[in-house]
C-alpha positions as CSV (number, residue, x, y, z in Angstrom):
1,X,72.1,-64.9,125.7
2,X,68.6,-66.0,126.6
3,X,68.8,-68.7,129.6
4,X,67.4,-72.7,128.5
5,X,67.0,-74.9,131.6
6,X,67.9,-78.8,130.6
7,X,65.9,-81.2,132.9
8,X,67.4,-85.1,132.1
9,X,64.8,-86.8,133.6
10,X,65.8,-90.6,132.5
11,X,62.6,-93.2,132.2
12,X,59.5,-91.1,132.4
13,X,55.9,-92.3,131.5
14,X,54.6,-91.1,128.3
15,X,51.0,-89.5,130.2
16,X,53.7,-88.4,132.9
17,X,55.8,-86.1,130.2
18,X,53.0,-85.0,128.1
19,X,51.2,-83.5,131.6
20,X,54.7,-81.8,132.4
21,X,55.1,-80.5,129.0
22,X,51.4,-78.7,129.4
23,X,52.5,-77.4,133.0
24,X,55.9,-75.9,131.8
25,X,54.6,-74.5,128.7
26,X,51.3,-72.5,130.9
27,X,54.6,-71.6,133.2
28,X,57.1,-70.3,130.2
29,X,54.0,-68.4,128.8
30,X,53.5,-66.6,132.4
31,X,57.5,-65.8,132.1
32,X,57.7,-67.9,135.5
33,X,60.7,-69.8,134.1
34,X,63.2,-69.8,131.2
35,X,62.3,-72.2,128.2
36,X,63.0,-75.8,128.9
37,X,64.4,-78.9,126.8
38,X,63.3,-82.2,128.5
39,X,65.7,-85.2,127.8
40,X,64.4,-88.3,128.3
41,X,63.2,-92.0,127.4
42,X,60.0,-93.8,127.5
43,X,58.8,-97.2,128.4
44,X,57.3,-99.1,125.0
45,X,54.8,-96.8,123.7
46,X,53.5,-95.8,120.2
47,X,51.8,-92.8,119.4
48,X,49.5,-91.2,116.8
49,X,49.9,-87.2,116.2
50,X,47.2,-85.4,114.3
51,X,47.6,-86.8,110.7
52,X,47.6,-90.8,112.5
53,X,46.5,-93.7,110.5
54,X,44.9,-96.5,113.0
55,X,45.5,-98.8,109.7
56,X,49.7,-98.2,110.2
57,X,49.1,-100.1,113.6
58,X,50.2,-103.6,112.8
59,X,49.9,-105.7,116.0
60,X,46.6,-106.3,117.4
61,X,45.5,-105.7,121.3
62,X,46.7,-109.0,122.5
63,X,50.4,-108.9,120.9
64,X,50.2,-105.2,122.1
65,X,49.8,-106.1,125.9
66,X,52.1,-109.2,125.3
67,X,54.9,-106.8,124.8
68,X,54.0,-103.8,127.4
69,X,53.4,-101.2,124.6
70,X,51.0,-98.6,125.7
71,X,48.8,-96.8,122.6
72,X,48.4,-92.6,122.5
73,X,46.5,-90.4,120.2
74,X,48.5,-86.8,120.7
75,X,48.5,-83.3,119.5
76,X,51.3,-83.3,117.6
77,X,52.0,-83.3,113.9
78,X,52.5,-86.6,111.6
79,X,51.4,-90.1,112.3
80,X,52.7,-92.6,114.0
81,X,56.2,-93.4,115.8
82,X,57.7,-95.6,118.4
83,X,59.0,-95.0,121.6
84,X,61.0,-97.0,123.9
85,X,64.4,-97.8,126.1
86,X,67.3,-96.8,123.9
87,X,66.0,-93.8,122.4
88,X,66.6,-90.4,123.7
89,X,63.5,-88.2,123.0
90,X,63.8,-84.4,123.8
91,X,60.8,-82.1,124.0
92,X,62.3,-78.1,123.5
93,X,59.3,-76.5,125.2
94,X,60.3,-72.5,123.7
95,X,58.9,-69.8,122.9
96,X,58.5,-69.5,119.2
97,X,58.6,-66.9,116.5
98,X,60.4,-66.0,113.4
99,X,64.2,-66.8,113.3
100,X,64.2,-66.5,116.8
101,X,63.7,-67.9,120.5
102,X,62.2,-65.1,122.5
103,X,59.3,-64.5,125.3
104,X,55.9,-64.8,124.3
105,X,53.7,-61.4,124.1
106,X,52.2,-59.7,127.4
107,X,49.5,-60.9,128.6
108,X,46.0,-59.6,127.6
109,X,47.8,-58.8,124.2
110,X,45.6,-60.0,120.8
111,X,48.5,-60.3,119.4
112,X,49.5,-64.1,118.5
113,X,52.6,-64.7,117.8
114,X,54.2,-65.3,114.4
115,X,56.3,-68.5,114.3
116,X,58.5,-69.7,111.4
117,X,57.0,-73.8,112.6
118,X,58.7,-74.9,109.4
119,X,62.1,-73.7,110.2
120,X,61.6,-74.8,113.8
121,X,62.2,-78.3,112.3
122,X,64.3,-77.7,110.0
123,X,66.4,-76.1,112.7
124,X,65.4,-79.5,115.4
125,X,66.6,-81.5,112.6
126,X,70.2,-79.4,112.0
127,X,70.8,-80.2,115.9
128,X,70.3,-83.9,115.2
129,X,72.5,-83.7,112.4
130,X,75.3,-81.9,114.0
131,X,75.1,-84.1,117.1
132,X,75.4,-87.3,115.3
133,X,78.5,-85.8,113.5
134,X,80.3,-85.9,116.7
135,X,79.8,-89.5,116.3
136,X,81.5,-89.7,113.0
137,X,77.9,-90.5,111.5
138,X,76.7,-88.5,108.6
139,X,73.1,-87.7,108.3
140,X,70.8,-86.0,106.1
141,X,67.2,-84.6,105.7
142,X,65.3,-85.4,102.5
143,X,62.4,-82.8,100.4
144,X,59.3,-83.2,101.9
145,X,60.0,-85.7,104.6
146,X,60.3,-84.5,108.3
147,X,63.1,-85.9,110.0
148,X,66.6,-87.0,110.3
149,X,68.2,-90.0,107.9
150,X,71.4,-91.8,107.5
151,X,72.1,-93.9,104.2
152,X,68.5,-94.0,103.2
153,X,67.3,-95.3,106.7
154,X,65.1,-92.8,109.6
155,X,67.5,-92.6,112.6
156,X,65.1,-89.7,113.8
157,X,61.6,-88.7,114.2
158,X,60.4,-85.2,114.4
159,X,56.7,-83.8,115.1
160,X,55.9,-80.8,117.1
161,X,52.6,-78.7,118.2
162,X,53.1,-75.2,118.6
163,X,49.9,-73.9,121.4
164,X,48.3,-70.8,120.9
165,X,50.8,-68.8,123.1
166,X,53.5,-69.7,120.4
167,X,55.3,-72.3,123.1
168,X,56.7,-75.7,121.5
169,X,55.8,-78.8,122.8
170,X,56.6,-82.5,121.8
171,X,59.7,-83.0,119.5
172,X,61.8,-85.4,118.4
173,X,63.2,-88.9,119.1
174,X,66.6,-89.8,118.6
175,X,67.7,-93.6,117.8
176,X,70.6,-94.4,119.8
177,X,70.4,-98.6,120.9
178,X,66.5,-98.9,120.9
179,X,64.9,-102.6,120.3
180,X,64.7,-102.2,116.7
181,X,62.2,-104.9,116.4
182,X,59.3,-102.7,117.9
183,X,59.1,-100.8,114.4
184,X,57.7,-104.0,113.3
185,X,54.3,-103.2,114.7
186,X,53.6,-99.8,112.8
187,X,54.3,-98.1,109.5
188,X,56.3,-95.8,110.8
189,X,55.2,-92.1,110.1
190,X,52.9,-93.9,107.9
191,X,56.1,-94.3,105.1
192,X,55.5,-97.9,103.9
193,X,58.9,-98.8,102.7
194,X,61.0,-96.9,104.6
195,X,63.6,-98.4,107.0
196,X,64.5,-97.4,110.1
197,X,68.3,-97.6,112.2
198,X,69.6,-96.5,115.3
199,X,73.4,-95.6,116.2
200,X,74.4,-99.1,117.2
201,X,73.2,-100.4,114.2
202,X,75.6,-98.0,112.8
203,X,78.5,-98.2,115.0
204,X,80.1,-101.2,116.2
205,X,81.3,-99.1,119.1
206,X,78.0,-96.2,119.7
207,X,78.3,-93.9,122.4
208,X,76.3,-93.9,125.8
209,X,73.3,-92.2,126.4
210,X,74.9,-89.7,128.5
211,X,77.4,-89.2,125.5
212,X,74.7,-88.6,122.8
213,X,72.5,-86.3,125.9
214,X,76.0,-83.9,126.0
215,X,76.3,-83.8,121.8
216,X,72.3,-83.0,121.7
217,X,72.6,-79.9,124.3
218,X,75.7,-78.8,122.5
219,X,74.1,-78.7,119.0
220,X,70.6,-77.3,120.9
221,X,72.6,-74.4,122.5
222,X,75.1,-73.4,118.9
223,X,72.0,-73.4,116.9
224,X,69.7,-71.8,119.1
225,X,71.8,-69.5,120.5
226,X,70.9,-70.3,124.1
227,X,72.5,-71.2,127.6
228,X,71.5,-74.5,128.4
229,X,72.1,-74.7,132.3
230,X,71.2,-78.2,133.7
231,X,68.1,-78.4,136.3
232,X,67.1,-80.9,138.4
């Protein structure tokens, strides 16, 4: 069973994960070290991936830098989301192809790799679902709409970037007891309309951090079929 190093890195930057997530992925690519899954949370941030709307940012400069929220336009897929204190966001930095997690191609091949990206988040979004059954919550995914939701409400955001050596980067985010009122400043994955929750909305007793961290690993290892070993 193919080796998946865990790193729980607790409050990290968002620049601060997104240069570590370009250094492991050039270092999984080498076959220097086993694929990763970085668990973590950010300090208020929102960002834009590839198919971002400045028009879903709803506060203006001022009520931005009143708040602490720091702005990024990123490489990965869908619009805008929110980050912050509460929310555990995981970025699976893997190697990628079809049905399967498996070492990128030798070097100086022209090969490039074939990757199901599709079921890749289909699959990220079966390990939120399965995790947040341990909770006695039941969640759901909806046609067309990336994510995970629980009684009509987003209780997870998904986008990813694939690079050109097939390795994942970015991921998802995971509302366990964020400040709810920081949706209040974007349209949310551009869906204007849609609500959003979090486990303690949910549950008048929600689990810790470290509880929903040990249900996400589980769920990551059954449906990836890896051996996710802890790493400082």
């Amino acid at each position: 069973m193919q080796v998946c190093h865990v790193r729980c890195l607790g409050f990290v930057p968002y620049q601060q994960a997104w240069d570590l997530q370009a250094e492991l992925a050039s270092k999984i690519a080498a076959g220097e070290i086993p694929p990763t899954l970085l668990l973590l949370e950010h300090p208020h941030t929102y960002t834009f991936g590839r198919r971002g709307q400045s028009a879903n940012l709803i506060w203006n400069e001022p009520e931005l830098k009143k708040r602490g929220i720091e702005v990024y336009w990123v490489d990965r897929g869908g619009d805008v989301t929110y980050h912050g204190p509460g929310q555990l966001v995981g970025y699976p930095i893997i190697p990628l192809r079809i049905n399967d997690l498996v070492m990128p191609v030798q070097a100086g091949s022209t090969h490039f790799p074939q990757a199901d990206y599709t079921g890749y988040l289909r699959k990220l979004e079966q390990v939120l679902i399965r995790a947040l059954s341990d909770f006695g919550v039941q969640a759901e995914t909806f046609k067309n709409l990336t994510g995970v939701w629980v009684n009509g409400a987003k209780i997870a955001a998904i986008g990813v970037k694939v690079d050109s050596h097939g390795i994942t980067r970015h991921g998802f985010a995971l509302n366990v007891a964020p400040d709810m009122t920081y949706w209040d400043g974007i349209i949310a994955c551009g869906l204007a309309g849609h609500s959003v929750t979090s486990l303690a909305s949910l549950l008048p007793d929600p689990p810790l951090m470290e509880q929903v961290i040990q249900a996400v690993m589980s769920a990551f290892e059954n449906l990836f079929e890896v051996e996710c070993v802890i790493v400082s």
